[in-house]
DOKOLMI-133187 format. One record per residue: residue number from 1; x, y, z of N, C-alpha, C, O in turn. Coordinates in steps of 0.2 Angstrom, whole numbers. Layout:
NODE  num    n_u    n_v    n_w   ca_u   ca_v   ca_w    c_u    c_v    c_w    o_u    o_v    o_w
NODE  NUM      X      Y      Z      X      Y      Z      X      Y      Z      X      Y      Z
...
END
This chain:
NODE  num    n_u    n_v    n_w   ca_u   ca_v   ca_w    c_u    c_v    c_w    o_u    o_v    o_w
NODE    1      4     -6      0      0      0      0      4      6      0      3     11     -4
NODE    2     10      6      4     15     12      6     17     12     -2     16     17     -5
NODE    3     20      8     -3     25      7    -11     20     11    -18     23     14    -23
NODE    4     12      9    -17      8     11    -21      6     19    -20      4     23    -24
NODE    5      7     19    -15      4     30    -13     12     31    -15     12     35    -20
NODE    6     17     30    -13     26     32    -13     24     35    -22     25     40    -24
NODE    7     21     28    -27     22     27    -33     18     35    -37     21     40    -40
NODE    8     12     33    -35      7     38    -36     12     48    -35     13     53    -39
NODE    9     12     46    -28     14     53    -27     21     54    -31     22     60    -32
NODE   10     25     51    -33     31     52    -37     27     54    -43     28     59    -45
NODE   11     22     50    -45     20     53    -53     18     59    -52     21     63    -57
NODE   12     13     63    -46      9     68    -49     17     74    -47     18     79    -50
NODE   13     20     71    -44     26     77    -43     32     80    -49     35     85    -50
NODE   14     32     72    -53     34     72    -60     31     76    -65     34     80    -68
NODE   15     23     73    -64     20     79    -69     21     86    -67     24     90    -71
NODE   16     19     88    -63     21     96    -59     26     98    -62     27    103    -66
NODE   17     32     93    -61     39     95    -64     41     98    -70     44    102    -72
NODE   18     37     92    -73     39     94    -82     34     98    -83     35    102    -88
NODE   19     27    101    -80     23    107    -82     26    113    -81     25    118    -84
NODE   20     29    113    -79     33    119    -73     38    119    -78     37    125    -81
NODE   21     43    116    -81     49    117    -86     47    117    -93     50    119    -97
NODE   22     41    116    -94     36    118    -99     34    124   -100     35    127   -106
NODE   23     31    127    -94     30    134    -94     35    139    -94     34    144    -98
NODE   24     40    138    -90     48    140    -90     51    140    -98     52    146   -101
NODE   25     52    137   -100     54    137   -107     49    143   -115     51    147   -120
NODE   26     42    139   -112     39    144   -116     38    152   -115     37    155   -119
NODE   27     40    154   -108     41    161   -105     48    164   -109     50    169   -110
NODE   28     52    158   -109     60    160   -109     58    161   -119     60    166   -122
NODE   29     54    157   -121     51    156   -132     49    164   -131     52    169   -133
NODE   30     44    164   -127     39    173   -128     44    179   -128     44    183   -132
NODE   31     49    178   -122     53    185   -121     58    182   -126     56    177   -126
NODE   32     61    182   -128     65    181   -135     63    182   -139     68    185   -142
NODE   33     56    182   -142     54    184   -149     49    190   -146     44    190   -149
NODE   34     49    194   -142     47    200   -139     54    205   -141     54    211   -144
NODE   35     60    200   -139     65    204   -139     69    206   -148     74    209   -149
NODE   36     66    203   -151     69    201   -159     65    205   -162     59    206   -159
NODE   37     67    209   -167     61    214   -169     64    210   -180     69    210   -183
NODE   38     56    208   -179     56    206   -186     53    211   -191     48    215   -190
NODE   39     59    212   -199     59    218   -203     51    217   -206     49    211   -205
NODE   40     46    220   -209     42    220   -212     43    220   -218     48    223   -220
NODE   41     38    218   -223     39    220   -231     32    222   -234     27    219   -235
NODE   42     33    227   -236     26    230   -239     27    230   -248     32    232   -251
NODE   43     22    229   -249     22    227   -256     14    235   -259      9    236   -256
NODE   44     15    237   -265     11    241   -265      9    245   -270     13    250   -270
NODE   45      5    246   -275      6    250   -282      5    259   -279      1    262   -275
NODE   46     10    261   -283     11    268   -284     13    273   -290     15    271   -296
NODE   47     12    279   -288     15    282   -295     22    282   -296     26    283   -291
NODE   48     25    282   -303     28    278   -306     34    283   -307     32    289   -309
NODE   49     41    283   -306     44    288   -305     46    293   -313     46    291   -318
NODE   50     49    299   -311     48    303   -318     54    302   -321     54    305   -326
NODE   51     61    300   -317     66    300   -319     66    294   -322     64    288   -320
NODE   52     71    297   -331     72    289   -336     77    286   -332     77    280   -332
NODE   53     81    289   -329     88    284   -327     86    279   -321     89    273   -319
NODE   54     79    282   -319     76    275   -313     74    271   -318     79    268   -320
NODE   55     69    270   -322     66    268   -328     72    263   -330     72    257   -330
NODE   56     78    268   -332     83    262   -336     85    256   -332     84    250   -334
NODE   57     89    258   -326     89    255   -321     85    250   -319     87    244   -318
NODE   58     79    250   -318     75    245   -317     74    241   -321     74    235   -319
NODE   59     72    243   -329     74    238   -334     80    233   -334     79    227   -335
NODE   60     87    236   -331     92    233   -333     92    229   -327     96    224   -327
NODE   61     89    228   -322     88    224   -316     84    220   -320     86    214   -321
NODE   62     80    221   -321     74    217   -324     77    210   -328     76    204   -327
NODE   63     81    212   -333     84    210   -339     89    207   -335     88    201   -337
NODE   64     94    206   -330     98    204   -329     96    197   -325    100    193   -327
NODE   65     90    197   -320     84    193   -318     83    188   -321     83    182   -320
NODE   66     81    190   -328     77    185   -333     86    179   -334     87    173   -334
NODE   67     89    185   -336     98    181   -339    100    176   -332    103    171   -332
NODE   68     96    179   -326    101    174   -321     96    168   -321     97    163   -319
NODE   69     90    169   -324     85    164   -322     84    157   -328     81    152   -328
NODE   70     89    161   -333     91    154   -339     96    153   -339     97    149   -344
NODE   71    101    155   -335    109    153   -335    110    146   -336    113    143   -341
NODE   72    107    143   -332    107    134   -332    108    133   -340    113    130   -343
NODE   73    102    135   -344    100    133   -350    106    137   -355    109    135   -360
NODE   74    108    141   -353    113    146   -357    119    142   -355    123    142   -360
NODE   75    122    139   -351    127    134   -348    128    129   -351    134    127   -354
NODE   76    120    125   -352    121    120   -353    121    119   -361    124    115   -364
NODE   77    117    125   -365    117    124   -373    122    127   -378    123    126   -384
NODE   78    125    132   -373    130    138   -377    138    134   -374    143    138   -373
NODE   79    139    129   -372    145    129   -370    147    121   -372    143    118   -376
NODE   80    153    116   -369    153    109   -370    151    104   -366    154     99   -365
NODE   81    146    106   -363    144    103   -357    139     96   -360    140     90   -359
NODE   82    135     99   -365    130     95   -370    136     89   -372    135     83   -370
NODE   83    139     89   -375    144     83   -379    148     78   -374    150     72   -375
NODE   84    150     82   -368    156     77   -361    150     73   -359    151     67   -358
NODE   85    144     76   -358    139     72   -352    135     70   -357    130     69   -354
NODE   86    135     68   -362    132     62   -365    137     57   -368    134     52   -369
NODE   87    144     57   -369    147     55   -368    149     50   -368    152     45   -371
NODE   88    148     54   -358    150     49   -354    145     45   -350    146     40   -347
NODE   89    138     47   -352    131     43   -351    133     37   -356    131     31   -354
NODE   90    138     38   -362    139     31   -367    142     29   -363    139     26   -359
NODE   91    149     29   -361    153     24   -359    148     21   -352    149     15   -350
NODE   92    146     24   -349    143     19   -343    137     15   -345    136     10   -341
NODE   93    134     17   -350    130     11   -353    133      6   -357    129      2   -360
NODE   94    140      7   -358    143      3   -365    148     -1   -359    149     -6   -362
NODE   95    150      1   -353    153     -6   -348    145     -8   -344    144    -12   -339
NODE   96    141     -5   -347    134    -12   -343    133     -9   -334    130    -13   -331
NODE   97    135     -5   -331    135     -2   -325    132      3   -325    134      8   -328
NODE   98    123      2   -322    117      7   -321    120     11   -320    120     16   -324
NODE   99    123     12   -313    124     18   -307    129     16   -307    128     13   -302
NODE  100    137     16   -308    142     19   -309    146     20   -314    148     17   -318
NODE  101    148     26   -313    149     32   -309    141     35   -309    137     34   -314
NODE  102    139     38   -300    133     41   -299    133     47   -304    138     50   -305
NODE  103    125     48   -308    123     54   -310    127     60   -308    130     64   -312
NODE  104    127     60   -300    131     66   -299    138     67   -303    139     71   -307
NODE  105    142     62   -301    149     62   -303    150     63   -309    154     68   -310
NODE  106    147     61   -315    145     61   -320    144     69   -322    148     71   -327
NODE  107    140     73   -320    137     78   -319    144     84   -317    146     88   -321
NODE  108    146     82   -313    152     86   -310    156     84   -312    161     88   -309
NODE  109    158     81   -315    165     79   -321    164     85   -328    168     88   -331
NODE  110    159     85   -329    157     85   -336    156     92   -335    158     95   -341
NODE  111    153     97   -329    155    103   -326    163    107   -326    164    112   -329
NODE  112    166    103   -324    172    106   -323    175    106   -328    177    111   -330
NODE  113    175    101   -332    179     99   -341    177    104   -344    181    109   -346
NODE  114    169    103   -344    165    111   -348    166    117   -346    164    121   -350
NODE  115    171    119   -338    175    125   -337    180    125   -338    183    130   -337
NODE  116    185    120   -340    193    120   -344    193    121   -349    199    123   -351
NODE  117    187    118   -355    185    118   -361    184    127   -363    187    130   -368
NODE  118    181    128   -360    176    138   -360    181    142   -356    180    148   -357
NODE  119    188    141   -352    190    145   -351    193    152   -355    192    158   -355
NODE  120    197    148   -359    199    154   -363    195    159   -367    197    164   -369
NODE  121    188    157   -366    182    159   -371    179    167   -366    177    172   -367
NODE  122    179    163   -359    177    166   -354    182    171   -351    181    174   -346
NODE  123    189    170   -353    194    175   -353    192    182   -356    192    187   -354
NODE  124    191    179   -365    190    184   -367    184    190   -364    185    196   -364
NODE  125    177    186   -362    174    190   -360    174    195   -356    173    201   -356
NODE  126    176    191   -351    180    195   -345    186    202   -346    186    208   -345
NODE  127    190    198   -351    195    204   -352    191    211   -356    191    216   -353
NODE  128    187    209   -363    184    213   -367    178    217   -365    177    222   -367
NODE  129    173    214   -360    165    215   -359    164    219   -351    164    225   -349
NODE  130    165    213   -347    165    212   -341    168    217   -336    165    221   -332
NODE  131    176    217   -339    180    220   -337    181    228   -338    184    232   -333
NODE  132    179    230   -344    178    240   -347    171    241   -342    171    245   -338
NODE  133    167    237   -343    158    236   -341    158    240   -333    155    245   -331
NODE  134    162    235   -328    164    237   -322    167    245   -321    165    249   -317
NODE  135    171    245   -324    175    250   -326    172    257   -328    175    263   -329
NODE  136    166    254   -329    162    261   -334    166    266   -339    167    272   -340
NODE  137    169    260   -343    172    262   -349    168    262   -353    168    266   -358
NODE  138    163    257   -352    157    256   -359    150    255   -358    151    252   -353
NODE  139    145    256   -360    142    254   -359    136    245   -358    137    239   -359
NODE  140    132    247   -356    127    239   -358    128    237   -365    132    233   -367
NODE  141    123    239   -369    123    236   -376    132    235   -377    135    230   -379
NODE  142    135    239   -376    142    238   -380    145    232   -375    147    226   -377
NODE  143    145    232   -369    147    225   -367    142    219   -369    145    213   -370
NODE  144    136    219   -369    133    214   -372    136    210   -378    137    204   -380
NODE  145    138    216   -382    140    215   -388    147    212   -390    149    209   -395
NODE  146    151    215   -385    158    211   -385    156    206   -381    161    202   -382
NODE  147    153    203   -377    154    197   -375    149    190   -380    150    184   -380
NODE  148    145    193   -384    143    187   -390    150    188   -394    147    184   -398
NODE  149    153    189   -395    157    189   -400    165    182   -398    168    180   -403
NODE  150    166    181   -394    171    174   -391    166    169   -390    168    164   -391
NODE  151    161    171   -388    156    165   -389    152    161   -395    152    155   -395
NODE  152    150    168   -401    150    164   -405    156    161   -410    155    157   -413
NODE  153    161    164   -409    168    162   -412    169    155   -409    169    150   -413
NODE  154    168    154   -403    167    144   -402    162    140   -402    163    134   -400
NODE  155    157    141   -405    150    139   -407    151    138   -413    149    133   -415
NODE  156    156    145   -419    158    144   -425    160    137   -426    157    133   -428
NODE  157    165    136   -423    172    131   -425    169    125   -425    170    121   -429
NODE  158    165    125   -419    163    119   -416    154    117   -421    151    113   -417
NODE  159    153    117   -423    146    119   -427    146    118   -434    148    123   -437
NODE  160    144    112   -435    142    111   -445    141    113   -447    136    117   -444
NODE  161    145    114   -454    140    122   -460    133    119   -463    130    123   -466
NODE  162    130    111   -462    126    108   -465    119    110   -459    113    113   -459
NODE  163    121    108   -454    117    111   -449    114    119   -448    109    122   -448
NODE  164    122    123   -448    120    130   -447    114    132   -454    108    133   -453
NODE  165    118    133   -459    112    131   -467    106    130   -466    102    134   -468
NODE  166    105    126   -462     99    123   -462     95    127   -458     89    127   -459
NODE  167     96    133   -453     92    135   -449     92    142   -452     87    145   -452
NODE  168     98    145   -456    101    150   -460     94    150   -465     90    155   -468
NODE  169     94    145   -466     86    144   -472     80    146   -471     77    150   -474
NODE  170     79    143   -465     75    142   -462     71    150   -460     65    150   -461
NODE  171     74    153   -459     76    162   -456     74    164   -464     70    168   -465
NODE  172     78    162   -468     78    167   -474     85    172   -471     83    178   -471
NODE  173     90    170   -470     96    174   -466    101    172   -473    100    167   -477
NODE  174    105    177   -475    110    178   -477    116    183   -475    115    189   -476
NODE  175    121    180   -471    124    183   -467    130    183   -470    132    178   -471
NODE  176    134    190   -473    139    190   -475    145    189   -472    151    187   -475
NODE  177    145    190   -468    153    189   -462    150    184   -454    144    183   -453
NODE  178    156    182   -451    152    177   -446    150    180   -441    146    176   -437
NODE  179    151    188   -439    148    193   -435    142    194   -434    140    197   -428
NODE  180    138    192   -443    131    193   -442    129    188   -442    124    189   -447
NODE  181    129    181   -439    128    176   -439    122    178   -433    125    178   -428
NODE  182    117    179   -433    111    177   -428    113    172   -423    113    166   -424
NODE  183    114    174   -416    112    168   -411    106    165   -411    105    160   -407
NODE  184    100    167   -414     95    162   -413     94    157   -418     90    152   -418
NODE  185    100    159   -423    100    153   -428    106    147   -425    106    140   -425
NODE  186    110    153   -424    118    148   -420    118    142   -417    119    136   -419
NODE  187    114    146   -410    112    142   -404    108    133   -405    110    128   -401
NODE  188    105    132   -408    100    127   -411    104    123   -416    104    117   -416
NODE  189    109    128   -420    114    125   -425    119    120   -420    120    114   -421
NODE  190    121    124   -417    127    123   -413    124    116   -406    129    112   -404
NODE  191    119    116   -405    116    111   -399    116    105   -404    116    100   -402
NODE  192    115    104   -411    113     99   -415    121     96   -417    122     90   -416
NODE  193    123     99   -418    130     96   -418    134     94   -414    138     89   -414
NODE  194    133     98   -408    135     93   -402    132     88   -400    135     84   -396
NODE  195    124     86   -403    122     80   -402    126     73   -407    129     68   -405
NODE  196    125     77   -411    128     72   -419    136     71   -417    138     65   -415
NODE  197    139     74   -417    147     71   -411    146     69   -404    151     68   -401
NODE  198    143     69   -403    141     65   -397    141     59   -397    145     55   -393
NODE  199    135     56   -402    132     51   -402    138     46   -409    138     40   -410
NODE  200    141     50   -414    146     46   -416    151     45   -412    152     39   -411
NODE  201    154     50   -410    159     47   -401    154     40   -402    154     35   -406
NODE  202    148     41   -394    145     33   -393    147     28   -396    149     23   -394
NODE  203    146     29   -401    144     23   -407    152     21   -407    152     15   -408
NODE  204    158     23   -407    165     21   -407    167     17   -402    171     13   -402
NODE  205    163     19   -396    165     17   -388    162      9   -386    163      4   -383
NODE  206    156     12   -390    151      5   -390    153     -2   -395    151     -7   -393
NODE  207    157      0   -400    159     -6   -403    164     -9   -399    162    -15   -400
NODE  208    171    -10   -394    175    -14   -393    171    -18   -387    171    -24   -386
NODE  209    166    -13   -382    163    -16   -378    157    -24   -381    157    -29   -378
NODE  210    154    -21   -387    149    -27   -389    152    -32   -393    148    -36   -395
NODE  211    161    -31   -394    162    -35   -398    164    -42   -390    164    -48   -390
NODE  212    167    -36   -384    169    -41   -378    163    -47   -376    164    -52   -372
NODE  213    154    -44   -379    149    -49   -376    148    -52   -381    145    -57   -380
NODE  214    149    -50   -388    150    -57   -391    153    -62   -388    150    -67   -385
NODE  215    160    -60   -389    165    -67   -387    163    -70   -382    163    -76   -381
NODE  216    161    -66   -377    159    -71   -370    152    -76   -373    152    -82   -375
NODE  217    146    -71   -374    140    -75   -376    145    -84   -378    145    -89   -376
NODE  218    148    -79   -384    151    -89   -388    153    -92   -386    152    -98   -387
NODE  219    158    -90   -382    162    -95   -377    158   -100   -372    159   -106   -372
NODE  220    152    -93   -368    148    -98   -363    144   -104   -367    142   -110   -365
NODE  221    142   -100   -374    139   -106   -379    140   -112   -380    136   -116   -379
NODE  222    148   -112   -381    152   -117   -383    151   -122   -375    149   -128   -375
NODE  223    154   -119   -371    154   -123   -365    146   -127   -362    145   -132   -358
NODE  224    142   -125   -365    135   -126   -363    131   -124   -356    127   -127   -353
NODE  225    136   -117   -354    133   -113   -350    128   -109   -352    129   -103   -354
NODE  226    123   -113   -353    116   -109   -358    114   -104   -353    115    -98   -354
NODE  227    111   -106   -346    110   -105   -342    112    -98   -338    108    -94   -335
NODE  228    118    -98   -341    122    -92   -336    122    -86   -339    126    -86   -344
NODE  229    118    -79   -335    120    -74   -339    127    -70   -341    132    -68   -337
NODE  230    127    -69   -347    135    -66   -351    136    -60   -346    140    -62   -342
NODE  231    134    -56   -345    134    -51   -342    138    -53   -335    139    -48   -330
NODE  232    139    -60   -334    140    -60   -326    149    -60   -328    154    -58   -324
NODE  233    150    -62   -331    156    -62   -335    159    -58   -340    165    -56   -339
NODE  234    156    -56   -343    157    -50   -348    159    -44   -344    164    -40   -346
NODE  235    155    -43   -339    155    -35   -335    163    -36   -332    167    -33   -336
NODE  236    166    -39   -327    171    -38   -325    178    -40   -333    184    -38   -334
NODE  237    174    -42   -336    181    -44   -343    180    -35   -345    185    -31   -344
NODE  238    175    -33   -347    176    -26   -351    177    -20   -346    177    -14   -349
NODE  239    177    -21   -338    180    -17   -334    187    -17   -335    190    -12   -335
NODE  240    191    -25   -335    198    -26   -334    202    -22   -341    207    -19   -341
NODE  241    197    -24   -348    200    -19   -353    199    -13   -353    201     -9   -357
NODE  242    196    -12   -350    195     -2   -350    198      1   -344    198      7   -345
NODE  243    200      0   -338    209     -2   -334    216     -2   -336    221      2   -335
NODE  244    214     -8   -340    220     -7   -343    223     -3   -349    228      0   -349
NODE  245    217     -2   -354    220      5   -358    218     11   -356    216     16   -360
NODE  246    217     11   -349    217     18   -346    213     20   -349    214     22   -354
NODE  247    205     19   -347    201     22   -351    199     27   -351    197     30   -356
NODE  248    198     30   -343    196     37   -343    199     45   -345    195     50   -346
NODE  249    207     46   -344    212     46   -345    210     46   -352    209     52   -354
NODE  250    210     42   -356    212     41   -366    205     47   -367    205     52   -370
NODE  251    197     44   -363    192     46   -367    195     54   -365    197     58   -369
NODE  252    195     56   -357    193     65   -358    200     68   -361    199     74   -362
NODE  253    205     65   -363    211     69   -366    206     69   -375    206     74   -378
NODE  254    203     65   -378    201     63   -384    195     69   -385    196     72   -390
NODE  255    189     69   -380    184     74   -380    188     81   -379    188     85   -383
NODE  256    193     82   -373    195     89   -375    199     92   -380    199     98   -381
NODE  257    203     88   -383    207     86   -391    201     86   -398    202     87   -404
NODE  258    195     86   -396    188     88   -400    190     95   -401    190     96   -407
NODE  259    192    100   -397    187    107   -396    194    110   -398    199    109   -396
NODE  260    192    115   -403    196    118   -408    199    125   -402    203    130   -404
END
C-alpha cells in the first residue's frame, strides 16, 4: 500500500515538474521573440517615377533577372557541357553499370571539363566585356555585344555548316561575315552538332565493348553454360580492358582534343 501511494505521489510530482519546465521554457520562447524585432515587407502599387535613369535601371535589373534565371540553360546549350555528359552517359552504358559512376559524378566531371574547355572563351569575356563594363568604360549594349562575340567564335568552330544552313534557311538569313551570324540561328545549330558528335563518339565506344559480349556469349555457348548470364562475365572482362588501356584518361584527353 505504502509502495503504491510512494508510486502515485512520485508521478503527480513528476508531472508538476515537467509542467513547470514547460511553462519556464515557453516564457524563456515569448521573451525572445518579444525581444527580436522582425523587418516587415510592404508590397504596394504607386505612382511611377519621372526619372528615365530609374526607368533604365530597373529595366536593366529586370533583364539581368530573366539572364540569371536561364543561365542553367545558357550553360548548358552555349557551351561543351552537351557533348562530355552524354558521352560519358555512353561509356557507362557501354561497360553495362546502371549507377556507376553516380549521376552526380557524372554531372560534376562534365561541369568542370566544360569550365577547362570555356576558359579561354570566358577569358576573353572578361577581359573585353566584363571587365571595361565594371569600369564604366562602356556601356550595356556595348558589353553585351563584345561578350557574343568569343562566344559565337566557339560555337563557329565547333558547329556544321550543313546544320548552321539549315536553320540559316530556315530564317531566310544571309549573313555575310560570321559577325552577323544570328544567335538564334547559332544556338540550335550549334546544340545539334554537339548531339551528332556525341552520339558518333557513342557509337566508337560502344563497338570494342559489344564485340567483348559477343565473345563471351560464344564462349559460354560453346561450353554449354546456356543458363548463365553473359553479363556476369562479360562486365568484369570489359571493366579489366578499360583499366588497362586507361580508359578514362584516353576518353577525356580525346573529348577535350575535340574542341578547336
Amino acid at each position: 500500500m505504502m509502495k503504491s501511494l510512494l508510486h502515485s505521489v512520485r508521478k503527480v510530482f513528476s508531472l508538476r515538474a515537467l509542467t513547470v519546465i514547460s511553462l519556464v521554457l515557453m516564457g524563456c520562447m515569448l521573451y525572445a521573440q518579444s525581444q527580436v524585432t522582425v523587418p516587415s515587407v510592404n508590397i504596394g502599387l504607386g505612382p511611377g517615377t519621372k526619372n528615365p535613369n530609374d526607368v533604365s535601371t530597373s529595366l536593366q535589373i529586370l533583364a539581368l533577372l530573366t539572364v540569371l534565371s536561364v543561365a542553367p540553360a545558357i550553360l548548358i546549350l552555349t557551351t561543351a557541357f552537351t557533348r562530355i555528359v552524354i558521352i560519358f552517359s555512353f561509356v557507362r552504358s557501354a561497360l553495362g553499370t546502371q549507377s556507376i559512376p553516380p549521376n552526380q559524378v557524372i554531372s560534376g566531371l562534365s561541369l568542370f571539363l566544360t569550365f577547362f574547355v570555356m576558359a579561354p572563351t570566358y577569358e576573353q569575356v572578361h577581359q573585353n566585356a566584363i571587365k571595361p563594363y565594371m569600369a564604366k568604360e562602356i556601356t550595356l549594349e556595348q558589353a553585351m555585344d563584345r561578350a557574343q562575340k568569343p562566344v559565337r567564335e566557339f560555337m563557329l568552330k565547333n558547329t556544321y555548316e550543313k546544320d548552321l544552313m539549315m536553320f540559316l534557311d530556315m530564317r531566310n538569313e544571309k549573313p555575310k561575315t560570321r559577325d552577323e551570324v544570328s544567335l538564334v540561328s547559332l544556338i540550335p545549330a550549334f546544340v545539334l552538332s554537339e548531339l551528332k558528335t556525341a552520339f558518333i563518339i557513342g557509337f566508337y565506344i560502344f563497338i570494342p565493348f559489344v564485340m567483348i559480349d559477343l565473345i563471351v556469349a560464344s564462349a559460354l555457348m560453346s561450353m554449354g553454360m546456356m543458363m548463365m548470364p553473359p553479363i556476369v562475365v562479360s562486365l568484369p572482362a570489359k571493366l579489366l580492358v578499360f583499366i588497362l588501356a586507361d580508359g578514362w584518361s584516353v576518353l577525356v584527353g580525346a573529348v577535350l582534343s575535340g574542341y578547336r
